[in-house]
FILO-590368 format. One line per 3 residues: their letters; for each residue x negated, y negated, z of N, C-alpha, C. Coordinates in steps of 0.02 Angstrom, whole numbers. Example, Ala and Ser with C-alpha at 12.3 -4.5 7.8 and 13.67 -1.06 7.14 Angstrom:
2
as	-660,284,390,-615,225,390,-660,165,390; -642,112,354,-684,53,357,-645,-2,394
This chain:
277
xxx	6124,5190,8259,6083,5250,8247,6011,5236,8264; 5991,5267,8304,5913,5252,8320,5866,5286,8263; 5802,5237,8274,5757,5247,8193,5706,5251,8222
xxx	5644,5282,8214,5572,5274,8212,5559,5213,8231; 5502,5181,8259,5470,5111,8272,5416,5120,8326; 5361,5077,8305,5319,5066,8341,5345,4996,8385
xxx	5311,5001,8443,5329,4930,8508,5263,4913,8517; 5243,4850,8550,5215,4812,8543,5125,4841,8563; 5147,4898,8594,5073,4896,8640,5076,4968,8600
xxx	5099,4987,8527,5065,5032,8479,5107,5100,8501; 5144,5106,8547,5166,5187,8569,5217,5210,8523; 5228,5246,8483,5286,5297,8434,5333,5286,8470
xxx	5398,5288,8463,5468,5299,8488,5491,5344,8427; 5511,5410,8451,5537,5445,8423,5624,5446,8387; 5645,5447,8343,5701,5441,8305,5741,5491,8354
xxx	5809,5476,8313,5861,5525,8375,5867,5605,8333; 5855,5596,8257,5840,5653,8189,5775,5703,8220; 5733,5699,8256,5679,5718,8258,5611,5672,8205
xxx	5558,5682,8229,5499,5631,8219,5475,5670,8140; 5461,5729,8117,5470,5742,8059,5388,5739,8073; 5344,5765,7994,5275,5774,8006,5250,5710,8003
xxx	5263,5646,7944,5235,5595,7940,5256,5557,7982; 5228,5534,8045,5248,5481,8081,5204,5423,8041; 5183,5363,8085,5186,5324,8058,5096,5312,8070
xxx	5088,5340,8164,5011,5377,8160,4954,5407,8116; 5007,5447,8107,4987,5513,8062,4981,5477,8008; 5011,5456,7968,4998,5421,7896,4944,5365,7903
xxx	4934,5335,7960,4886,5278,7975,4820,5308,7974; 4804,5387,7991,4754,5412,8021,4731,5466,7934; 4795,5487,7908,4764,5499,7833,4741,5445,7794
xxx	4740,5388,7798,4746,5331,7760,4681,5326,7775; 4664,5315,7821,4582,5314,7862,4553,5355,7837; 4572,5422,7835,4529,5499,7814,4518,5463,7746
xxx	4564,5459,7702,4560,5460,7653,4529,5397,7614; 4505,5352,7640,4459,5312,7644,4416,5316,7651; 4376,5369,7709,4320,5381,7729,4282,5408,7685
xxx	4332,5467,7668,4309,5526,7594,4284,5489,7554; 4317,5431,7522,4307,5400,7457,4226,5373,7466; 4280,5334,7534,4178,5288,7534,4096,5341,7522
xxx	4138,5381,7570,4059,5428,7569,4054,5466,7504; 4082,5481,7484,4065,5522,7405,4051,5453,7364; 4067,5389,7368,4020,5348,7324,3950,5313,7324
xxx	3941,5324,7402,3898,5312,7444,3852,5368,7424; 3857,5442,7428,3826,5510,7416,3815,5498,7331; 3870,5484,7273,3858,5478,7218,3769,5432,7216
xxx	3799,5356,7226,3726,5299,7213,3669,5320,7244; 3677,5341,7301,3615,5366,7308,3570,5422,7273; 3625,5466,7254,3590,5528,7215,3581,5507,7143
xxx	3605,5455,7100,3562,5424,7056,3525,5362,7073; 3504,5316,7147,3457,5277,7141,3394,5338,7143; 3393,5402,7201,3346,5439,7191,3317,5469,7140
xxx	3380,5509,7117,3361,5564,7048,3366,5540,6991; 3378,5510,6967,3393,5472,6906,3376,5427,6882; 3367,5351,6912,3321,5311,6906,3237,5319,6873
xxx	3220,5262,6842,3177,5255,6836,3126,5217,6845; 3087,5210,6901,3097,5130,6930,3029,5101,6916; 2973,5133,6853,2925,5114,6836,2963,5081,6767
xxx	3011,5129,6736,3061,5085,6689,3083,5038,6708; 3101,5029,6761,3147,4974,6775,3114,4905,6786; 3052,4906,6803,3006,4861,6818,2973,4795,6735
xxx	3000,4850,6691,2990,4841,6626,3017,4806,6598; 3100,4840,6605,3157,4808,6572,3192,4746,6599; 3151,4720,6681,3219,4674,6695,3196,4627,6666
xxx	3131,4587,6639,3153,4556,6599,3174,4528,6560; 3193,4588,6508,3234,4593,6464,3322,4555,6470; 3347,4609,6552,3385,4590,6569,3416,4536,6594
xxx	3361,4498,6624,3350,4447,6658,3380,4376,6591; 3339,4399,6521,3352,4336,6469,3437,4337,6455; 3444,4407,6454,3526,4421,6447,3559,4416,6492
xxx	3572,4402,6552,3613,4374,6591,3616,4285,6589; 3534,4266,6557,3557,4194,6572,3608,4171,6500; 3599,4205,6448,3622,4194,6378,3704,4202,6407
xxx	3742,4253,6452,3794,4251,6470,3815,4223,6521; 3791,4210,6554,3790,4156,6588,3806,4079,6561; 3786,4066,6518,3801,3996,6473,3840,4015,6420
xxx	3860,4045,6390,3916,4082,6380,3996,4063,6419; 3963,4116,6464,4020,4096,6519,4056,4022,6525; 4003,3978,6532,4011,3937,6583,4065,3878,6509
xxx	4027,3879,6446,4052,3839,6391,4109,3870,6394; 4134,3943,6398,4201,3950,6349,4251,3947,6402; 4223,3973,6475,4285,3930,6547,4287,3874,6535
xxx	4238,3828,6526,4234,3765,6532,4323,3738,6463; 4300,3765,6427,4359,3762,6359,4419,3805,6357; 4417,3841,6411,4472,3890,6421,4527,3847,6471
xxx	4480,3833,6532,4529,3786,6564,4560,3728,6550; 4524,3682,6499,4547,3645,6481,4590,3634,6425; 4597,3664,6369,4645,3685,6334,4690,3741,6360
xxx	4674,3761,6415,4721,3801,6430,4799,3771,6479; 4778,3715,6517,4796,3648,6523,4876,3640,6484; 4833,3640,6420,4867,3582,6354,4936,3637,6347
xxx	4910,3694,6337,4943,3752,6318,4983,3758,6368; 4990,3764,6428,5022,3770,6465,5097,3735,6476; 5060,3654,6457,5112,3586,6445,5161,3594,6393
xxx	5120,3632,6340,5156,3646,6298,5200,3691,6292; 5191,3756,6346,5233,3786,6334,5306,3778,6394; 5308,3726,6433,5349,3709,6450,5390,3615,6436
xxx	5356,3604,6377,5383,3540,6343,5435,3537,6338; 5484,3489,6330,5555,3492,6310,5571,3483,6243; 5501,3459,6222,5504,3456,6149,5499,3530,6118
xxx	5571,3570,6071,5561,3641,6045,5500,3627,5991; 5481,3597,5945,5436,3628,5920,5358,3634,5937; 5349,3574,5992,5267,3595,6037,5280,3652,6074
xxx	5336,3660,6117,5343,3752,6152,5338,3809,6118; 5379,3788,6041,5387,3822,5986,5312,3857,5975; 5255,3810,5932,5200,3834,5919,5171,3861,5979
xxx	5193,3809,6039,5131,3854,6090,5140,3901,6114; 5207,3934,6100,5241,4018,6105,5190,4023,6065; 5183,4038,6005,5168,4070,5938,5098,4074,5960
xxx	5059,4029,5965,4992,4051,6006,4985,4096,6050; 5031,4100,6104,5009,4129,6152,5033,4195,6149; 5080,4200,6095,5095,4287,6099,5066,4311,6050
xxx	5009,4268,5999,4965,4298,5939,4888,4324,5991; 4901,4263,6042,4821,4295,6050,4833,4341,6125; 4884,4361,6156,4896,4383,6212,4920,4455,6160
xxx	4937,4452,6105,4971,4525,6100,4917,4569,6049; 4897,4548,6006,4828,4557,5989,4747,4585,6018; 4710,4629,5982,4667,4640,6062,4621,4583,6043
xxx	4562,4583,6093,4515,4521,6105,4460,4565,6013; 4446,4616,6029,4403,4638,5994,4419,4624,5913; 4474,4614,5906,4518,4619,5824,4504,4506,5822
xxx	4512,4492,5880,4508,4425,5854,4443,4402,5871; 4393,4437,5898,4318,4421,5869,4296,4436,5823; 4300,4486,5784,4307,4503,5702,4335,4463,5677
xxx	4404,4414,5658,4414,4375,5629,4373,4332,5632; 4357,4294,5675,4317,4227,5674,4245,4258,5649; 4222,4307,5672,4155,4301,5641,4134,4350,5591
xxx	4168,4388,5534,4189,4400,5491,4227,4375,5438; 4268,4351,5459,4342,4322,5416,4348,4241,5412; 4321,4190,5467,4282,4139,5430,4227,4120,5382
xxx	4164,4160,5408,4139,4146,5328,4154,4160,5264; 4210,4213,5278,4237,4243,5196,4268,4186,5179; 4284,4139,5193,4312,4078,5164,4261,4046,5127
xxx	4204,4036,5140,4166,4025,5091,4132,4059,5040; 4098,4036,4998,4079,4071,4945,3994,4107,4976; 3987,4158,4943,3927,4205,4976,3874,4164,4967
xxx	3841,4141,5046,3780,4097,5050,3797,4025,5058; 3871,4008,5059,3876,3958,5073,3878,3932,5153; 3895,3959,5185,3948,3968,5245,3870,3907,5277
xxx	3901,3852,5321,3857,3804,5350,3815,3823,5405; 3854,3880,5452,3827,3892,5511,3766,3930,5506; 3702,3921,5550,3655,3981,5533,3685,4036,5611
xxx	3669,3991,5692,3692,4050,5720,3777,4034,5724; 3789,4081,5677,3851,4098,5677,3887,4140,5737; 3848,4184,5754,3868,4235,5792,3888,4224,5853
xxx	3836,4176,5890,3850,4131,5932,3904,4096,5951; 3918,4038,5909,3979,4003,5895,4037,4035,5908; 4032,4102,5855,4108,4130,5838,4121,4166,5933
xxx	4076,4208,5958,4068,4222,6028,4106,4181,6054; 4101,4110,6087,4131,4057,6099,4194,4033,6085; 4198,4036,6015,4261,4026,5990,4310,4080,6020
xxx	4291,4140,6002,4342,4185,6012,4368,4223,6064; 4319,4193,6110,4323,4213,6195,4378,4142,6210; 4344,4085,6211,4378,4022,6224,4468,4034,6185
xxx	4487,4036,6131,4542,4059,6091,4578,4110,6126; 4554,4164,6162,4598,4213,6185,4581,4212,6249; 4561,4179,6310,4572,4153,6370,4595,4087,6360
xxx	4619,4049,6313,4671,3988,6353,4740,4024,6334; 4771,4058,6300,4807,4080,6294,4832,4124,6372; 4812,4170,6407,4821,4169,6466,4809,4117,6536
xxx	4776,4080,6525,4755,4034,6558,4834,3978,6547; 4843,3967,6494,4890,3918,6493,4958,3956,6506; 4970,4041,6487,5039,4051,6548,5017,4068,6630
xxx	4963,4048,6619,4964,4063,6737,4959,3980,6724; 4959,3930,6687,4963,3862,6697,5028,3847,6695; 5072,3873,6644,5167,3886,6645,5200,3905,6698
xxx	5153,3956,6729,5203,3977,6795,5194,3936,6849; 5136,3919,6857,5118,3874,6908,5155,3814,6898; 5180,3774,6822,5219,3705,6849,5292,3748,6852
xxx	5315,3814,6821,5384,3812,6846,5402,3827,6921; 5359,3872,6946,5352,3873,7015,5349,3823,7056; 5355,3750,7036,5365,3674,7062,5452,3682,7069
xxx	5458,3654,7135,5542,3615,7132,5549,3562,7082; 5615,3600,7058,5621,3533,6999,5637,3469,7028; 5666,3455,7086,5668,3405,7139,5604,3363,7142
xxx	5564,3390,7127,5492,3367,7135,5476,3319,7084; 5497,3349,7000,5497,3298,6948,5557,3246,6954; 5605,3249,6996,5652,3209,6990,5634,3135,7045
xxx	5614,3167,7107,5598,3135,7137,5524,3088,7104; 5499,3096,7071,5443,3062,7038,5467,3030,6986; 5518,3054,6962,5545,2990,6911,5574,2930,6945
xxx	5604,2951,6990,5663,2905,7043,5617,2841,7057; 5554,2860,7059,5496,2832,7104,5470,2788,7040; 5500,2784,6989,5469,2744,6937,5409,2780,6888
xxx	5388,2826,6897,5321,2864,6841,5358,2907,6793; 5288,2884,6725,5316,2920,6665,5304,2993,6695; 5327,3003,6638,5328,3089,6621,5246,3117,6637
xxx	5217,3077,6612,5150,3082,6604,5121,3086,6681; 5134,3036,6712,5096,3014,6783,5138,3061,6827; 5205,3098,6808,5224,3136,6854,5191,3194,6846
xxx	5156,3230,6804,5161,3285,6785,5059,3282,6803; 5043,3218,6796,4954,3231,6815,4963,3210,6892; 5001,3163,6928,5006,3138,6992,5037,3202,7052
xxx	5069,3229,7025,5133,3266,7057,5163,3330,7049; 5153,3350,6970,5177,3421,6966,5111,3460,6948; 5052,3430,6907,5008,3482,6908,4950,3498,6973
xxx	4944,3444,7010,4901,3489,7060,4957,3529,7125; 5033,3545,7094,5050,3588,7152,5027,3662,7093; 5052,3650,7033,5068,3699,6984,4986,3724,6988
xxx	4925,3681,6990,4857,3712,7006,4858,3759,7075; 4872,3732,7116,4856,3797,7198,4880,3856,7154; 4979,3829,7132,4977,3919,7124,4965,3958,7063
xxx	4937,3914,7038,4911,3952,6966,4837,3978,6990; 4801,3961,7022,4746,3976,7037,4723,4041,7044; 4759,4105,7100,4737,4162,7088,4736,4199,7005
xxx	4797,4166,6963,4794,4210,6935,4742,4193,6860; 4716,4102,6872,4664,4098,6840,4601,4105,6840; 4598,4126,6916,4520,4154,6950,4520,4224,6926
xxx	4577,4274,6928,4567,4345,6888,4557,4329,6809; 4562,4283,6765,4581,4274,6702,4483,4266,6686; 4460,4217,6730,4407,4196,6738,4354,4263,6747
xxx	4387,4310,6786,4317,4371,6812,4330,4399,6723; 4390,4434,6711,4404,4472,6669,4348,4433,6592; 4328,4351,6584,4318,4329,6544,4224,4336,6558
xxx	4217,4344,6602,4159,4397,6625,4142,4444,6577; 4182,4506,6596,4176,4577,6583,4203,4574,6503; 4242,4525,6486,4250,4528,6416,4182,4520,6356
xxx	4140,4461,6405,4064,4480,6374,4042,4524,6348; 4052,4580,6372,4028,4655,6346,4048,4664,6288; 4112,4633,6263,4103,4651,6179,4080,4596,6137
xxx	4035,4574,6141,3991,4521,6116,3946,4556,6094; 3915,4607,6091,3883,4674,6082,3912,4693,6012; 3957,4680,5980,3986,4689,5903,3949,4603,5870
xxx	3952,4588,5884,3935,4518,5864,3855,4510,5869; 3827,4558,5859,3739,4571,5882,3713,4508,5932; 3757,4497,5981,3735,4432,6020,3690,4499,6078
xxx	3628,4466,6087,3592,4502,6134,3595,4484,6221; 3670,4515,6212,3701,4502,6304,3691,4571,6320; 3723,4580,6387,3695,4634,6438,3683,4714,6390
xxx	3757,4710,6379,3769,4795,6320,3729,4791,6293; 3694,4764,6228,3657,4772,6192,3593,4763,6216; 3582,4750,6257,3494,4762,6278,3510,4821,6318
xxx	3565,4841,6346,3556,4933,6368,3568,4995,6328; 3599,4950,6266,3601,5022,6199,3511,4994,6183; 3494,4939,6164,3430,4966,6152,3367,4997,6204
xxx	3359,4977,6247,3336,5028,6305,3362,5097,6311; 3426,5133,6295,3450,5192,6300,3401,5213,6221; 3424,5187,6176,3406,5217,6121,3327,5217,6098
xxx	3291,5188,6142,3211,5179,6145,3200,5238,6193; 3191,5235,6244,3193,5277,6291,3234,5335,6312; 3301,5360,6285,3323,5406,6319,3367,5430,6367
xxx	3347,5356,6419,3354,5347,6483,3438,5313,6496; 3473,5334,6514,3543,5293,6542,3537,5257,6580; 3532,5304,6651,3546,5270,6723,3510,5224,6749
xxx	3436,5206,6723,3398,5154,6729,3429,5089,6705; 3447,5089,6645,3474,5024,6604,3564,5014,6645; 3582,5084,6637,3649,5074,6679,3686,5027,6761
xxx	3594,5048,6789,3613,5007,6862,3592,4931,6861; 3567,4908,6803,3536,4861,6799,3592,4806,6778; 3618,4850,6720,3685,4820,6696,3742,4806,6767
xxx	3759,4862,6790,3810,4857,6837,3794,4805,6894; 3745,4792,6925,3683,4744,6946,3701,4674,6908; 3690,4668,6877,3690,4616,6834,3779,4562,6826
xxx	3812,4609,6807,3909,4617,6814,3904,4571,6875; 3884,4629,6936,3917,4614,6994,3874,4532,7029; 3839,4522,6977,3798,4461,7022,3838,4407,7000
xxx	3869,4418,6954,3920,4363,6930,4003,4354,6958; 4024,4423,6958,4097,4427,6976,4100,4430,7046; 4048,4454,7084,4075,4451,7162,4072,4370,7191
xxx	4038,4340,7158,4045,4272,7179,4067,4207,7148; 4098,4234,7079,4150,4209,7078,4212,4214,7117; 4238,4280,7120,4300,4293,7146,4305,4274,7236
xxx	4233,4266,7273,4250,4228,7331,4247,4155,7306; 4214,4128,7254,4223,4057,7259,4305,4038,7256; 4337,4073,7220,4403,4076,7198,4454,4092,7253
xxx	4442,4123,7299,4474,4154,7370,4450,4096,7396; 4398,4066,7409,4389,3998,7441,4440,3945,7427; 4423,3939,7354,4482,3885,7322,4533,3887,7370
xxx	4564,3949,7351,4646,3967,7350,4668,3959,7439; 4589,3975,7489,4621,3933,7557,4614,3879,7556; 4578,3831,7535,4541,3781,7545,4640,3744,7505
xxx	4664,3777,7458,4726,3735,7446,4787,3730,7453; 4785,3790,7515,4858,3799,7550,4860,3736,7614; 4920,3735,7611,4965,3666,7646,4936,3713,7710
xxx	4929,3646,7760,4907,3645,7821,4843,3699,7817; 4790,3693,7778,4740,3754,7800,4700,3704,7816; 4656,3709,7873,4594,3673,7891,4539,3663,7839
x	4515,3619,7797,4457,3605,7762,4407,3594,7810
């Protein structure tokens, strides 16, 4: 039965049914339209608030403001990845141990803090730990801080350690066998041999885990930590003004996540088999 298909030098071949409205052109050429549209109405949107809306004698004001709050998240950032990946690691090991009760708990972790929202377990830690002590006792002064840390770090290794699970099951088990054959513990197979394959392919999905631990910043803003949100509710609520504090913020986001996520697309060629370094 003859079918639709394009040949090599791009020409339609018509089906033996008739070609019908969507060829394969035609859908290539809405796809385009409909691309175009998008771009330019967002293109037409930013510009009609960098013009009309903006405030750019405000803005001249506030970036320093903004400026202290990006570096505060910024180090932020960098402590609770830094503790995310690496207990996220552990977690990972754990949740493919052969031992049931380390898989055991490190289930139980990972579906308390994966099923749970992020916002309910930053309230615990920085609410619901000092209630353990008696009023005025509690040791920490910046508390708020800390708990930030804690509770970002706590609910990114928990995802971090299942894109670390999939990545060693996604190993041939041939792979651990052949490394035992070869004389290495458990141990030296699994740091020598199974985790930097289980790293390449865990990688995309810990470079998204990583942006998202970004944008999770933003509720650090309950925790009166003075990161991006909260220096644009107080500029909104001083001034009035949205879209000034708004592009500054969005500005701010994107100076972080667009270059992470190519450093991360770098990674991820830089660790495919046969790619040129």
């Amino acid at each position: 039965m003859a079918e639709t298909y394009t040949d090599e030098r791009g020409i339609e071949q018509p089906t033996g049914g008739g070609e019908g409205f969507l060829t394969d052109r035609r859908v290539r050429w809405i796809g385009i339209a409909a691309a175009g549209l998008f771009t330019a109405g967002i293109i037409f949107f930013l510009l009609l608030i960098l013009t009309q809306f903006v405030d750019y004698d405000l803005l001249v004001t506030i970036i320093p403001q903004f400026v202290e709050a990006l570096l505060l998240v910024l180090e932020i950032i960098l402590i609770s990845g830094v503790l995310s990946l690496t207990f996220g690691v552990l977690v990972g090991l754990g949740r493919v141990s052969k031992t049931s009760f380390t898989q055991s708990i490190a289930t139980l972790y990972v579906e308390f803090f994966r099923g749970t929202p992020l916002l309910f377990q930053l309230f615990v830690v920085y609410l619901g730990v000092p209630a353990l002590w008696t009023s005025g006792a509690f040791p920490i002064s910046n508390w708020s801080y800390a708990a930030a840390i804690i509770g970002l770090t706590l609910n990114h290794t928990a995802y971090i350690g299942e894109a670390v699970k999939g990545g060693i099951n996604s190993v041939a088990e041939g792979q651990t066998e052949a490394a035992r054959s070869l004389g290495m513990s458990y141990i030296d197979s699994m740091r020598f041999v199974i985790l930097p394959q289980a790293w390449r392919n865990a990688l995309a999905a810990i470079g998204n885990d990583l942006v998202i631990l970004v944008k999770d910043t933003s509720l650090l803003t309950v925790l009166a930590i003075p990161e991006l949100i909260s220096v644009f509710r107080n500029v909104n609520s001083a001034t009035f003004d949205a879209w000034t504090p708004i592009v500054v913020v969005s500005v701010a986001y994107l100076v972080i996540t667009v270059p992470l996520g190519k450093l991360v697309r770098t990674m991820e060629t830089r660790s495919m088999w046969g790619t040129e370094r």
